[in-house]
N, C-alpha and C positions, 0 to 999 in steps of 0.2 A: 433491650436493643431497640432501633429504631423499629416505626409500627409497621405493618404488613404491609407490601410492595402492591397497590392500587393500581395493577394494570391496566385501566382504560384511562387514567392518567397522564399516561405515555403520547394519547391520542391530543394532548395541550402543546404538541411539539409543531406548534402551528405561527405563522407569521404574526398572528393577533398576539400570540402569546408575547414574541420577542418583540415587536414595538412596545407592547407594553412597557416591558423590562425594559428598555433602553430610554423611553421618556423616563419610568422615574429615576435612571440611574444618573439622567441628565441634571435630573431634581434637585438631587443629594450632592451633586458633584463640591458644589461650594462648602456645604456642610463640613463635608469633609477635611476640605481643606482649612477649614479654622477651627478644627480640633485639637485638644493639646496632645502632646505626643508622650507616649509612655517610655519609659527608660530602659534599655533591653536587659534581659536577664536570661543566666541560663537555668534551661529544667533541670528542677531537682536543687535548687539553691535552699528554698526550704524547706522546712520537715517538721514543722509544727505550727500548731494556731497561739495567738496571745493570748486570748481570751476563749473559753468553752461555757458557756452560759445554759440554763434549762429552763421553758416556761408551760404551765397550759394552757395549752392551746385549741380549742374545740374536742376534739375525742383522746387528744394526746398529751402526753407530756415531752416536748419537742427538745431534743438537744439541740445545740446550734454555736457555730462560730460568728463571732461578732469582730469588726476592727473597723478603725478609723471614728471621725467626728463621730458625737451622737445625733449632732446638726449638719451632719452631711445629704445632701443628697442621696437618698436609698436605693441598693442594689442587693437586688437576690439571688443567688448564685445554687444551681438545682443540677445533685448530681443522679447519675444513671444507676443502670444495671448490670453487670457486678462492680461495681464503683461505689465510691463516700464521697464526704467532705475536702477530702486530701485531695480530690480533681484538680481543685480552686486554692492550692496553697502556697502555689507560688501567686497566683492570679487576684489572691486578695491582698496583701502588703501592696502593692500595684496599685489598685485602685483605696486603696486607704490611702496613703500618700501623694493621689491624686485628689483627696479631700469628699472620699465617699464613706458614706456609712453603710459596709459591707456587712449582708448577713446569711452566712452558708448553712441551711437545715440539715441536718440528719433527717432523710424519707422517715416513712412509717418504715416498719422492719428492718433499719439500721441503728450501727450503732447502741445510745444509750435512750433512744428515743421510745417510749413505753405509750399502750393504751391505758389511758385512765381507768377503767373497766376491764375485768376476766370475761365479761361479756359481748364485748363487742365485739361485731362478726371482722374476724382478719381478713381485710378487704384489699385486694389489688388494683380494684375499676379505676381505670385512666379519672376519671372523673371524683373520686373521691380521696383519689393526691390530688389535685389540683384545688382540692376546697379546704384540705391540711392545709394548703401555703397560703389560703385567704385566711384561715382562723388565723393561723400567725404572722399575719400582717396586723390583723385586727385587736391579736393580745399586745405587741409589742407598740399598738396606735401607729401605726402606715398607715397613711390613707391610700398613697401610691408610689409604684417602685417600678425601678429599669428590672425588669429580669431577663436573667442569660444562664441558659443552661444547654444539656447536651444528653442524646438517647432518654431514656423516661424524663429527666429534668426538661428537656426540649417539649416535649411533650405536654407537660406540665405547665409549659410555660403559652403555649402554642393554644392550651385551652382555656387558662385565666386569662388571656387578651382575646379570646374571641367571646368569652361567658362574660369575661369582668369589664371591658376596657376600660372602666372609669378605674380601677383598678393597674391597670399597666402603663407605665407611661413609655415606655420603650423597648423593644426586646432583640435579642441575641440570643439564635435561633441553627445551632449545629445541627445538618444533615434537614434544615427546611422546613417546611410543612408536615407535621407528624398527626394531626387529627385524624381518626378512625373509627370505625364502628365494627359492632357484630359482625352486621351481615356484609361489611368487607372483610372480614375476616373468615368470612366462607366462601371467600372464591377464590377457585382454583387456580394458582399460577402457572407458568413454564417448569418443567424439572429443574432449571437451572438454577432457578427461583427458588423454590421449594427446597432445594438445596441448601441453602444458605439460612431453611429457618431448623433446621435438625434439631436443636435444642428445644424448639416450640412443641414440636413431637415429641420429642421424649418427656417432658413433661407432664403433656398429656396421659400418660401413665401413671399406676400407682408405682413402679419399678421405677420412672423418673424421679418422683418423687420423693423417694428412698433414698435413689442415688444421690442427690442434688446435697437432702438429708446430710446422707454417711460422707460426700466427696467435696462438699461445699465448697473447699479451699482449694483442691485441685480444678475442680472443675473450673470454678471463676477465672483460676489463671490460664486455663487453657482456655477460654472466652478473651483474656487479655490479648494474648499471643495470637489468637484467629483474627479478631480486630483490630489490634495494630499491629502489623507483620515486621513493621521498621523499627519500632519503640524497643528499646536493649535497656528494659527495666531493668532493677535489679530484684531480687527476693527483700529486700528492708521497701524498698518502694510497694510492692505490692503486699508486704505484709502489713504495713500501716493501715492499710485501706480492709484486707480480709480480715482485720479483728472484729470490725463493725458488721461482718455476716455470721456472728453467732449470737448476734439478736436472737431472743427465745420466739418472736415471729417473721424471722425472716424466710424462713422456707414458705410457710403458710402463704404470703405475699405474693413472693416473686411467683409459686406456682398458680396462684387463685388469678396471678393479672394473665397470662399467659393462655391460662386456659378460659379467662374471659372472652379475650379475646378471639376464637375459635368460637365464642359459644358453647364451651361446653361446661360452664359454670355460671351460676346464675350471679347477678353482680343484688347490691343492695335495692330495695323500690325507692327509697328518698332521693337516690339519686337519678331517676327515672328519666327525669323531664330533663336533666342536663344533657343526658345521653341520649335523647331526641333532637333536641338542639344540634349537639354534635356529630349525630348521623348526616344530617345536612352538610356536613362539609363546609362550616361558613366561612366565610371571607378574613381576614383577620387586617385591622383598619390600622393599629397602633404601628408607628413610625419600626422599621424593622433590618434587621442585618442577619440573614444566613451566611453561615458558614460550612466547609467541609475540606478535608484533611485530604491529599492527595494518592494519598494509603490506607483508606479506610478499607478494612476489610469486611465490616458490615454491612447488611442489606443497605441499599441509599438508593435514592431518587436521584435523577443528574438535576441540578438544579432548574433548567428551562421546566424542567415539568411543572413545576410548583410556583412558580415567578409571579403568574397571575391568582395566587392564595392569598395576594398581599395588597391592598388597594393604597397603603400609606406609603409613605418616603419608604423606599425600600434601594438596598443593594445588596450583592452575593460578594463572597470573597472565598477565595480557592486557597485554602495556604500550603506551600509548596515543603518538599525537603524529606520525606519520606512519615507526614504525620499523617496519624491513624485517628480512630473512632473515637479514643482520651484524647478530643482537641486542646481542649484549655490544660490537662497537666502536660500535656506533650508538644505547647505552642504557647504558653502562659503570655508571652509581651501582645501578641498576635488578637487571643481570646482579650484580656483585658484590653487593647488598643481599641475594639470593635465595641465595646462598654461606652467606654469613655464617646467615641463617635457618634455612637445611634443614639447615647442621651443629648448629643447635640443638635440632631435633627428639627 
């Protein structure tokens, strides 16, 4: 889910802030408007990829949905937690047919996606998904890509355009600004706050950890249902997605990120200096579009907080009708629309 709620954050709800935001949203306004327009579709039209490809990639062997040109213009599509691939399945036929060469990873700990090594440590640190989707930029020869993603994929994408930009050329960016550290991760919120991370606690447990284990499938879907209260999935929709959480390291994962972030697990030293970097809270420069679902029911920022996180073409867009925290499977014209636009920039 999205990262720990940055209470002094709150403190950017300041006039500097919204001039900001309203010159660059002056910026972009033409952008916008000579974008091409994507074709509406309803969620849930599809239900499978064309193509399922597998490469190595830095420490992995990355599964991965591929479509459209191979001379397309590059888009990476990065999904969350408890989420896959399947976020982005109506969202990629969209942008293949729009003439991109789409490519949706399987994270570490989903799906068919394996460490090359029984020894490498099963790592969750924000920062070490984020340098999986540069190794596999770098196997499949991207030099650079739009990426859009949502919850850890936002995240992910949030820290390759602030560590990589020569790397990012655009990004689409649900629920904002997600960069964090440790030692935000040790400060105390409001109860109400604190409230909404209950599964970060229990985690923190060896009894979480079991549970998460023995319940995996229930659990995620009651993560679905608390985050999108409006989504009337069905059980084939979210089972496509919970096959990809009996990876043989996905408990390891999702619990070691979780509890990274708390501090109460130590993350890798090679990734040291990136997680310095990212303590800082840096600016992110690359042309930008958040988004957020009118019904999320996960932690979120309200977007003015974040607004000045973003120095390039930047605008927010709120999509209305009762969507939740699965923006792009539960918004798929909306999410790809905002693709297609912020590569325009």
């Amino acid at each position: 889910m999205s990262e720990e709620i940055n209470h002094h954050r709150r403190r950017l709800l300041g006039t500097a802030v919204l001039t900001v935001a309203a010159a660059q949203l002056d910026m972009i306004g033409s952008a916008d408007a000579q974008s091409r327009t994507i074709n509406p579709i309803k969620p849930g039209t599809n239900t499978s990829f064309s193509a399922l490809k597998q490469i190595d990639a830095g420490v992995l062997n990355v599964r991965y949905a591929e479509a459209g040109p191979a001379d397309g213009p590059p888009v990476i599509l990065l999904h969350g937690w408890p989420y896959d691939i399947y976020s982005f399945v109506d969202v990629t036929p969209l942008l293949a047919s729009a003439g991109y060469r789409v490519i949706v990873p399987y994270l570490r700990g989903y799906g068919s996606t394996r460490f090359l090594s029984s020894g490498t440590f099963r790592n969750g640190q924000p920062s070490a998904v984020a340098a999986d989707i540069i190794a596999l930029m770098d196997a499949l020869k991207i030099q650079k890509a739009t990426l859009a993603g949502f919850d850890w994929g936002a995240r992910t994408a949030n820290i390759m355009a602030a560590l990589w930009p020569e790397r990012c050329k655009a990004m689409v960016s649900v629920s904002g600004y997600l960069i964090g550290s440790q030692e935000a991760g040790k400060m105390p919120l409001p109860p109400k706050a604190e409230l909404q991370w209950w599964y970060q606690f229990y985690f923190a447990t060896e009894r979480g950890r079991e549970g998460y284990d023995k319940y995996r499938h229930d659990f995620s879907k009651l993560i679905w249902q608390l985050a999108s209260p409006k989504w009337n999935f069905d059980d084939a929709t979210f089972d496509r997605s919970a096959a990809s959480f009996d990876n043989p390291d996905h408990v390891s994962i999702v619990i070691h990120n979780y509890r990274w972030r708390l501090a109460l697990a130590e993350g890798e030293p090679k990734y040291a200096d990136l997680d310095k970097r990212l303590a800082g809270a840096p600016v992110i420069a690359v042309p930008t579009i958040t988004m957020e679902g009118d019904a999320n029911g996960a932690p979120h920022l309200e977007p003015s907080a974040y607004a000045n996180k973003f120095s390039g073409k930047y605008s927010h867009r709120t999509i209305t009708g009762g969507i939740g925290h699965n923006l792009p499977q539960e918004a798929p014209q909306a999410f790809a629309q905002a693709v297609v636009d912020v590569d325009g920039y």
